[in-house]
Kinemage of the C-alpha trace (Angstrom):
@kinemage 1
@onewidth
@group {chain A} dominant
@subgroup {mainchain}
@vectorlist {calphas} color= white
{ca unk a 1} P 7.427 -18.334 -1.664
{ca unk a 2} L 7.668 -16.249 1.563
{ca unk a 3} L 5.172 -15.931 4.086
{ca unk a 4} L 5.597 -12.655 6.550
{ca unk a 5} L 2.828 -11.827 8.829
{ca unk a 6} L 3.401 -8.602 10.636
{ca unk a 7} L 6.940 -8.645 10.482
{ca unk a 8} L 7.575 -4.956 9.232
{ca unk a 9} L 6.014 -3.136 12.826
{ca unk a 10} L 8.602 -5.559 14.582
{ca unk a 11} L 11.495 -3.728 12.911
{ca unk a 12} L 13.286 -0.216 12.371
{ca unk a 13} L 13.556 1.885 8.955
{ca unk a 14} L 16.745 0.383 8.034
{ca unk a 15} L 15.937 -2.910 8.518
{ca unk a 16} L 12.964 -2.956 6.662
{ca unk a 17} L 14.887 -1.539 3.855
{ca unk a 18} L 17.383 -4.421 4.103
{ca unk a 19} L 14.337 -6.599 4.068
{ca unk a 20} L 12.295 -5.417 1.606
{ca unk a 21} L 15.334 -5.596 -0.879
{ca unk a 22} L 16.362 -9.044 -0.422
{ca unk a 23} L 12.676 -9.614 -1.289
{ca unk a 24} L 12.977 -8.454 -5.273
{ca unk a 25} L 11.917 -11.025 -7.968
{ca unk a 26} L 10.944 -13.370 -5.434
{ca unk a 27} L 7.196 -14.351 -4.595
{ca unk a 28} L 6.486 -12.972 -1.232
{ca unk a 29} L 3.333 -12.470 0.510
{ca unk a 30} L 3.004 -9.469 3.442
{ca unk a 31} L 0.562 -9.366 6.300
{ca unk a 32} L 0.448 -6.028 8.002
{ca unk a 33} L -1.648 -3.091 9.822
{ca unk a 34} L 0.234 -0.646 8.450
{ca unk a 35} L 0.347 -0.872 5.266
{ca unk a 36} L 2.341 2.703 4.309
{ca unk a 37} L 5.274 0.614 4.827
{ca unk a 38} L 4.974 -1.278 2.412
{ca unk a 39} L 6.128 -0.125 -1.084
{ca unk a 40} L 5.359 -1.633 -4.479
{ca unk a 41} L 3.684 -4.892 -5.462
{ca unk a 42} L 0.368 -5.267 -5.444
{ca unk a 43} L -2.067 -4.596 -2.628
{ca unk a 44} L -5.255 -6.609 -1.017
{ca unk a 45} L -7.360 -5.137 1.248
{ca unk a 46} L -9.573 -7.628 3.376
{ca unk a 47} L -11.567 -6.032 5.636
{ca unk a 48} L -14.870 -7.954 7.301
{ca unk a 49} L -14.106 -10.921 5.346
{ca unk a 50} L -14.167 -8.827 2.156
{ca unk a 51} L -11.072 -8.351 0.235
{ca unk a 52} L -10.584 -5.874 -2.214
């Protein structure tokens, strides 16, 4: 399992490509404000202690 908490506004387009397929059939868990960078799996949203 993978933990990443904000780690996709710390990097450029082509790194987060790289990233994002290393990631494929693995468990991984994403943290982020900006969630249009993000692409497939399944999203929460959590927002005033709510998630849904």
């Amino acid at each position: 399992m993978f933990l990443f908490d904000d780690v996709f506004s710390e990097l450029d387009s082509s790194r987060r490509a790289y990233l994002s397929g290393k990631m494929k059939d693995r468990q991984v868990i994403i943290t982020t404000c900006e969630p249009s960078g993000v692409v497939g799996g399944k999203m929460i949203k959590v927002e005033k202690g709510r998630y849904f």
